[in-house]
N, C-alpha and C positions, 0 to 999 in steps of 0.2 A: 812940447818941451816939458810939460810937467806928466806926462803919462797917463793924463786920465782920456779912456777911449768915451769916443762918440759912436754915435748913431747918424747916417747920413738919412736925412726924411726922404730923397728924391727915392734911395736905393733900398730900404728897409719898411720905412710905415707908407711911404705912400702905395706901396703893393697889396697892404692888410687893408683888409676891408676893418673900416673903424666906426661900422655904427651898431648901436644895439650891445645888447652883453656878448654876446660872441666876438664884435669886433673887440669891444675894449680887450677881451680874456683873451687872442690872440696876439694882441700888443703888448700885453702885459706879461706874458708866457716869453715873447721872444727878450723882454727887457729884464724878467728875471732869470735866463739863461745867459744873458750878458753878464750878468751880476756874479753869476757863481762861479765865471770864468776870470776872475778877481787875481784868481792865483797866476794864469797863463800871464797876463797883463804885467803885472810885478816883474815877471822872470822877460820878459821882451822889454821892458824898460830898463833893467840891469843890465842886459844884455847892449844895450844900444849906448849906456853909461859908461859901460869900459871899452866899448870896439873904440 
């Protein structure tokens, strides 16, 4: 209801391996590519606001 997307842990981190710097910097690579997708997000919440 309020538009802000998530991350499901089962479907997304629990796949990443998350130990050591390479896990974190994979984790972190996939959640700042979420982030930049900022704009997509906006425009499907409007979108769902006037249907």
């Amino acid at each position: 209801e309020l538009g802000i997307p998530a991350i499901y842990y089962t479907n997304n981190i629990s796949a990443r391996p998350i130990f050591f710097a390479s896990g974190a910097a994979s984790v972190l690579g996939m959640i700042a590519g979420l982030i930049e997708k900022k704009e997509i997000y906006s425009r499907m919440k409007e979108y769902f606001e006037t249907a």
